[in-house]
Every structure is written in structure tokens, then in C-alpha cells.
C-alpha positions as CSV (number, residue, x, y, z in Angstrom):
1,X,-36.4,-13.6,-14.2
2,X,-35.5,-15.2,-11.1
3,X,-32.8,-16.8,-12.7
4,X,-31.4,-13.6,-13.6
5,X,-31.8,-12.4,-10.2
6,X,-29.7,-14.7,-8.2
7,X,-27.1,-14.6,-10.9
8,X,-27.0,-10.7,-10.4
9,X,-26.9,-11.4,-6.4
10,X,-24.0,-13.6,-6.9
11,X,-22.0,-11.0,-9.3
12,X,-22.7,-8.1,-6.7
13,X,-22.1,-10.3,-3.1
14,X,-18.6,-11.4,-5.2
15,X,-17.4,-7.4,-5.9
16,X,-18.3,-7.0,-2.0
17,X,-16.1,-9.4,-1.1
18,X,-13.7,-8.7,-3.0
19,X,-13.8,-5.0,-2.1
20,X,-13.4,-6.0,1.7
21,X,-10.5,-8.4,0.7
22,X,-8.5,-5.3,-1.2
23,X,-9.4,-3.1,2.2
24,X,-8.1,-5.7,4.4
25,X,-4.5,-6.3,2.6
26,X,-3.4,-2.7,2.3
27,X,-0.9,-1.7,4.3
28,X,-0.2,2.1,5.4
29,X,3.1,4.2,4.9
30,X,3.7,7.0,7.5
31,X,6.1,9.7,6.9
32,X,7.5,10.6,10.3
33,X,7.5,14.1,11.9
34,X,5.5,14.9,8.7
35,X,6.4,18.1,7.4
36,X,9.1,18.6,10.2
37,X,10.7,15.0,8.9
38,X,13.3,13.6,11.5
39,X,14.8,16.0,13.3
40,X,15.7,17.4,16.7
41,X,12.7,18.9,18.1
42,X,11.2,18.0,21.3
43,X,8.2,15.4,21.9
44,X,7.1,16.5,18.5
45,X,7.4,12.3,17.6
46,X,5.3,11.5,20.5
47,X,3.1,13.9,19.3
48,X,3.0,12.4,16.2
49,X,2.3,9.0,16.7
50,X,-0.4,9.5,19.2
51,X,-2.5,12.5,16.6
52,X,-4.9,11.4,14.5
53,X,-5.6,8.2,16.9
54,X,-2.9,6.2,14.9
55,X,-2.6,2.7,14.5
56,X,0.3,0.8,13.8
57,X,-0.5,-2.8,12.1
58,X,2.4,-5.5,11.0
59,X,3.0,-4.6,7.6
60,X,2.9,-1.0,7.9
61,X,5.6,1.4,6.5
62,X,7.5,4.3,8.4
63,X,9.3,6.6,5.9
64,X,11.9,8.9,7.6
65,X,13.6,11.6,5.4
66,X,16.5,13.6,7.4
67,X,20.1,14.8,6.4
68,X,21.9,12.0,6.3
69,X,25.5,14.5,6.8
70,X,24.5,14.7,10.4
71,X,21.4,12.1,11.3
72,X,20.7,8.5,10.8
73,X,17.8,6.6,12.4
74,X,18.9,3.9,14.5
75,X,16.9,0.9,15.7
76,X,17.3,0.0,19.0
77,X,16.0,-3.2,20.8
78,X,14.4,-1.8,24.3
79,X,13.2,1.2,26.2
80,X,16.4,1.9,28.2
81,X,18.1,2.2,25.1
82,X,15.4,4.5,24.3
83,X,15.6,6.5,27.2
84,X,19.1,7.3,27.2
85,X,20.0,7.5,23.7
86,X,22.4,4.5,23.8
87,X,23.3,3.3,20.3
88,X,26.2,1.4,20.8
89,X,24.2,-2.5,20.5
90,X,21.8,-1.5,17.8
91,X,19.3,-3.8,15.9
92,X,19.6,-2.2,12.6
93,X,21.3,1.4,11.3
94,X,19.8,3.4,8.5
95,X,21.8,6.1,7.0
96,X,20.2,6.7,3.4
97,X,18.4,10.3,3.9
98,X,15.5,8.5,2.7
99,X,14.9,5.2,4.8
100,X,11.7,3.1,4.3
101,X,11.2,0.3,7.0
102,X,9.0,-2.2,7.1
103,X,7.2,-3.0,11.1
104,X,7.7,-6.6,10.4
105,X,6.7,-7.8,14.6
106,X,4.5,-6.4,16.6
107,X,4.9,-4.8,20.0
108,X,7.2,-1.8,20.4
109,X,9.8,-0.3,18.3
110,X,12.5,2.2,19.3
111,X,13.9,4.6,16.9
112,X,16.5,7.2,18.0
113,X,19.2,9.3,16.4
114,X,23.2,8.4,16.7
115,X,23.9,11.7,17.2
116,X,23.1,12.0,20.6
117,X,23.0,16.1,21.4
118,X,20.2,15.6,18.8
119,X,18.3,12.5,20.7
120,X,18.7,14.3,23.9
121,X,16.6,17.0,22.3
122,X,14.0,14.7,21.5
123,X,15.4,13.2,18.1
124,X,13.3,9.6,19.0
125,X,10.4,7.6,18.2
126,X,8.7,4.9,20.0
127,X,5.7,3.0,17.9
128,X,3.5,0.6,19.2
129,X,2.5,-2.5,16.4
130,X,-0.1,-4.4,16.7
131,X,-1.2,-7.5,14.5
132,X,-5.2,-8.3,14.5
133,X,-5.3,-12.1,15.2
134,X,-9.0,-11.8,13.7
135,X,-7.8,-11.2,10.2
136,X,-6.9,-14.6,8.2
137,X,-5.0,-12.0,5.3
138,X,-1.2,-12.3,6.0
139,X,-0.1,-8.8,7.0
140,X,1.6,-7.2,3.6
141,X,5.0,-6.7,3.4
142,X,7.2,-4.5,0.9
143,X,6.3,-7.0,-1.6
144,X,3.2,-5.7,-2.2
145,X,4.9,-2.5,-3.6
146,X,7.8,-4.4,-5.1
147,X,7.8,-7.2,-7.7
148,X,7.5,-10.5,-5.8
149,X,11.4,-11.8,-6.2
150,X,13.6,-14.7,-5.4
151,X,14.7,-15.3,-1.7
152,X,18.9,-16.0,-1.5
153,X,20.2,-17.2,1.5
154,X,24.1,-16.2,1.3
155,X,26.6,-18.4,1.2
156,X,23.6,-21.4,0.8
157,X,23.8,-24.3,3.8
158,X,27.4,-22.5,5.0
159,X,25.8,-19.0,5.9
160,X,27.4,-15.5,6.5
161,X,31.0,-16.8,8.6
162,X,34.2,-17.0,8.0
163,X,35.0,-19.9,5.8
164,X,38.7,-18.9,4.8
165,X,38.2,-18.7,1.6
166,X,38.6,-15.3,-0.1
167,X,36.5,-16.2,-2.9
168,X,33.9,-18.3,-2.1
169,X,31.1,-15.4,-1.8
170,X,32.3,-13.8,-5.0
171,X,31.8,-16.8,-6.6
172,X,28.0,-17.6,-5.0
173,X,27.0,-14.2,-6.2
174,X,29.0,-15.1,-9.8
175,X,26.3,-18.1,-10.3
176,X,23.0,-16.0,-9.6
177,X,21.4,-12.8,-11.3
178,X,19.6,-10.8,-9.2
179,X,16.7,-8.2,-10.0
180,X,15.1,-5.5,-8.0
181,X,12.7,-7.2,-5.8
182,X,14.7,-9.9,-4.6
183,X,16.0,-10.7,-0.8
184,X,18.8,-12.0,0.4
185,X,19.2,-13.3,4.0
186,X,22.5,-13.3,5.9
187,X,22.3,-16.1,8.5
188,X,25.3,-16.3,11.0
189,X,26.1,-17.0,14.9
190,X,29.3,-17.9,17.3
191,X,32.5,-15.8,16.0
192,X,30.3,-13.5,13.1
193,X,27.9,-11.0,14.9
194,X,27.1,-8.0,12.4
195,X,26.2,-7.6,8.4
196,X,27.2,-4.0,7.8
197,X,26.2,-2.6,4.3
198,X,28.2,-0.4,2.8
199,X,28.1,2.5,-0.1
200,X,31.1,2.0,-2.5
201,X,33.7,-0.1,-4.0
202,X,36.5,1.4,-2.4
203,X,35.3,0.7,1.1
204,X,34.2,-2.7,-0.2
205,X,38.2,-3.4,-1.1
206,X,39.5,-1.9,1.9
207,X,37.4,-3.4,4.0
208,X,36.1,0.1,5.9
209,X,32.9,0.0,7.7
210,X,32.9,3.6,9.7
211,X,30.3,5.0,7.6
212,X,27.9,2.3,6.5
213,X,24.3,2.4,5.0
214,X,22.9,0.1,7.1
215,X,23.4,-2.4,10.0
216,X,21.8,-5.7,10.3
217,X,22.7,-7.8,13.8
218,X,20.0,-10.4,14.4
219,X,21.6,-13.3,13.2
220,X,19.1,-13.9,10.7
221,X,19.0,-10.4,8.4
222,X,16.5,-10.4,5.2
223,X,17.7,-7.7,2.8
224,X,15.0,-6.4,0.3
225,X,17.1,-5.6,-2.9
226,X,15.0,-2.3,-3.7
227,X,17.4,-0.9,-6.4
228,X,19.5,-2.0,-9.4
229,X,23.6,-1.3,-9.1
230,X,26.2,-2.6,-6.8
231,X,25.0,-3.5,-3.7
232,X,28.1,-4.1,-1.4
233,X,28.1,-6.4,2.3
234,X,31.3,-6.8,4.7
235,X,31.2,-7.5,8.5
236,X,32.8,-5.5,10.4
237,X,35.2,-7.8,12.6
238,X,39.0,-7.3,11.8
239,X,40.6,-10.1,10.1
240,X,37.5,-11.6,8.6
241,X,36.4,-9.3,6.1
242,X,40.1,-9.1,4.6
243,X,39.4,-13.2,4.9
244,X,37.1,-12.8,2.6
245,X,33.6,-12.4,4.1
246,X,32.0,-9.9,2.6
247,X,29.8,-9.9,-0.8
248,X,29.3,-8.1,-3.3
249,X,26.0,-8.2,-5.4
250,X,25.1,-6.6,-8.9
251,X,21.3,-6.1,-9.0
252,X,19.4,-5.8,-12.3
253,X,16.3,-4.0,-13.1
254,X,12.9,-5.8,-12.8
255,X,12.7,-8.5,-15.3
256,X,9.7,-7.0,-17.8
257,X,7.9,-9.7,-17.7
258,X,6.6,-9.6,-13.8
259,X,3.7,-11.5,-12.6
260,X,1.3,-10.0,-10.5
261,X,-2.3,-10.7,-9.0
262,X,-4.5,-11.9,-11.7
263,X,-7.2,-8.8,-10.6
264,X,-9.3,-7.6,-14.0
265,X,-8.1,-4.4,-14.6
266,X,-11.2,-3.3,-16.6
267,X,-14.8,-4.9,-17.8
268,X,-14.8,-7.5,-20.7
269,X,-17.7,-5.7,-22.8
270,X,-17.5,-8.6,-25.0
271,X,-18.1,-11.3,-22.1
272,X,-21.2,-9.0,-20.3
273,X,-22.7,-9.4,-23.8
274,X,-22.7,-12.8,-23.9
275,X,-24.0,-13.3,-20.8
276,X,-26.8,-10.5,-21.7
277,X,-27.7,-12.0,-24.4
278,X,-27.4,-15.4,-22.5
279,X,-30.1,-14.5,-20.2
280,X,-32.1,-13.0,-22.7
281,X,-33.2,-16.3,-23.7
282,X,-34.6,-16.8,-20.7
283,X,-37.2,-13.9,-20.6
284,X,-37.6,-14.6,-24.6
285,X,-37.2,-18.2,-25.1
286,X,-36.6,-18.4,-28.8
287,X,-40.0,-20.0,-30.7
288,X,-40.2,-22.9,-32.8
């Protein structure tokens, strides 16, 4: 009987633990403004992220949904940028309608409209993110929602630049097959400053980047491939894109066979038998 106990203890301290370990990993997604979404109304985003005493952890998701005719959400790197609405030296640019972005660092993020009549009336969103040094889980990422992919780094030990070679990135792409859940990461420096993704193969040929999807500018830009299609990259510095740096990538639908956290989905009956009638013997030790 004591036997059976302590094995019984064990069982119910491991689901505990286990429990606290699911708790721990889960990030949060936030849909800005709410109801309102993003859109020009004023302090309603400071409003937001101080109500309901929230709490902005590495790993966490803000989702903003918005016209993208006349709004984008632009990332910007400080508070003066912030404060006057100045989107000319931006970290990143969304323009999707729909824009999920991960808070990656912690510390404070700025978030502002390009159209500035519309930041002016309030149109901005400054988050604070914090990262518990207590916990030993590594903060989830958009991983956790997506297959876990392959990592590319463009253009392999010769980066994002210009390499004067009008096919070389058509042919790196050529040799890979990429599925939804992948990354690539676009590292560059010196002469090459921006990644600008784009929407279409027109603008892809022609080299147009005044109405991109997004803008990546850190020098070291990890893109989560999050749907299958064309997915189309240029920079945006005359003369180097017609050169031939930009990319174009053809993303397939997650392989079928995806592997995932080896968590028990439900109860093996048949196994809790066994070990029933495995501790059985121990209350009823068969007779001889």
C-alpha cells in the first residue's frame, strides 16, 4: 500500500509540474486599441496599455488590424521619434492591414502611424517589455504558433550586398525549398542599409519600392516566412537592386509530416491497466 502511495505522489507531483511548465511558456497576443483597432483617436493607446494592469513579457504578441489604404504601423527606435511623429529612419514598417509582431527585446517600443495628421491625433503606441530573469523557460517566440522551420541566412557567408551579379540570389533561392514556418535572415552593413519587402512581381522586376509591406533596417533582419506564395525582397538603393540584389522566394505549405512536442494528448487506458493490475499484486500477492 505504501508502495502504491509514493508511486501515486510521484504521478500527481509530475502533472504539477508539468502544468506550471505549460503556464510558464505561454506567451500572450494583444489586439491593439481592441475594438477601436489602430486608428486616430486620442490617448485611447495609452489608455490601453496601462487598463487591465498589463504586462508586456519577451515573447508576447501585439496584433494591429487598420486600413492599410491609409495607415501602416511603423516602428520607430526612440521617444523623440515618438513624440513628434518622425518616420523618416524607421526600424521596421508594417503595411499588411493585419500585422502580427513579435516583442522580441525588452524595454520600450514605439509604434506610430506614417501618416502623420493621424499620429498627431494620437495614432501611437508606446509598450513597455519586460523579461523575468527568474524564469529559466526561454521566452516563446512565433514558433510556438508556427511549425518549427529551417533558419536561411541569404546569400550564405556573402550576406544581403551588392555582389554584381544579377543572378546569384536567384540562384541561392533555386537550391532551397522553403515551407511556412521557416526564417530567413538578411545580414548586411557598409554600402547596403535597408531590406524592403515588397507585394508583387511587377514591382519585384521593376525594382519599385514606394509601397512596400514591410521594412527591415537593423542590419541583421530575421523574416518569419508565415504564408505559402511568392514572397518578394529588393533594397531600396538605386543601382543595386537593378544589380541584382533583391530575392525572390517561393514558400510551400507546411510539410505534413511536422514534429512537435512529444506532450500525450490523451490517457493510454491500456498502460493505466497494466500498471493497475501491476500494483495489484502488491495488495494481493498471488498464492502458491
Amino acid at each position: 500500500m505504501a508502495t502504491r502511495t509514493r508511486i501515486f505522489s510521484f504521478v500527481l507531483m509530475m502533472m504539477m509540474s508539468f502544468t506550471v511548465l505549460l503556464s510558464s511558456c505561454s506567451a500572450k497576443v494583444y489586439k491593439v486599441g481592441d475594438s477601436e483597432g489602430w486608428t486616430a483617436k486620442d490617448d485611447v493607446y495609452y489608455a490601453w496599455a496601462e487598463s487591465d494592469h498589463k504586462e508586456f513579457h519577451v515573447g508576447d504578441f501585439l496584433v494591429f488590424k487598420y486600413n492599410p489604404s491609409i495607415n501602416d504601423v511603423t516602428h520607430v527606435s526612440g521617444s523623440l521619434e515618438y513624440e513628434f511623429c518622425d518616420y523618416s529612419s524607421p526600424k521596421t514598417v508594417y503595411n499588411t492591414g493585419h500585422d502580427v509582431v513579435t516583442l522580441t527585446e525588452p524595454g520600450f517600443h514605439y509604434f506610430i502611424t506614417s501618416n502623420q495628421t493621424q499620429c498627431v491625433l494620437g495614432q501611437k503606441l508606446e509598450v513597455l517589455v519586460i523579461h523575468d530573469p527568474s524564469s529559466t523557460v526561454p521566452p516563446p517566440t512565433l514558433s510556438k504558433i508556427l511549425p518549427v522551420g529551417n533558419t536561411y541566412k541569404v546569400g550564405d557567408s556573402k550576406g544581403w550586398t551588392n555582389i554584381y551579379d544579377s543572378d546569384f540570389y536567384n540562384k541561392w533561392s533555386e537550391e532551397k525549398q522553403f515551407h511556412v514556418g521557416d526564417s530567413v535572415i538578411f545580414e548586411y552593413a557598409n554600402e547596403v542599409n535597408d531590406v524592403y519587402e515588397i507585394s508583387g512581381d511587377l514591382e519585384f522586376i521593376t525594382c519599385d519600392p514606394t509601397s512596400p509591406v514591410a521594412v527591415h533596417k537593423t542590419g541583421h533582419d530575421l523574416v518569419r516566412l508565415t504564408e505559402p506564395g511568392v514572397h518578394y525582397f529588393i533594397t531600396s538603393q538605386s543601382g543595386y537592386c537593378e544589380a541584382g540584389l533583391k530575392l525572390r522566394v517561393m514558400v510551400k505549405p507546411e510539410p505534413k509530416a511536422v514534429t512537435y512536442p512529444n506532450f500525450p494528448k490523451k490517457v493510454d487506458l491500456s498502460a493505466m491497466e497494466r500498471l493497475n493490475n501491476w500494483l495489484k499484486t502488491f495488495k494481493h500477492p498471488p498464492h502458491h
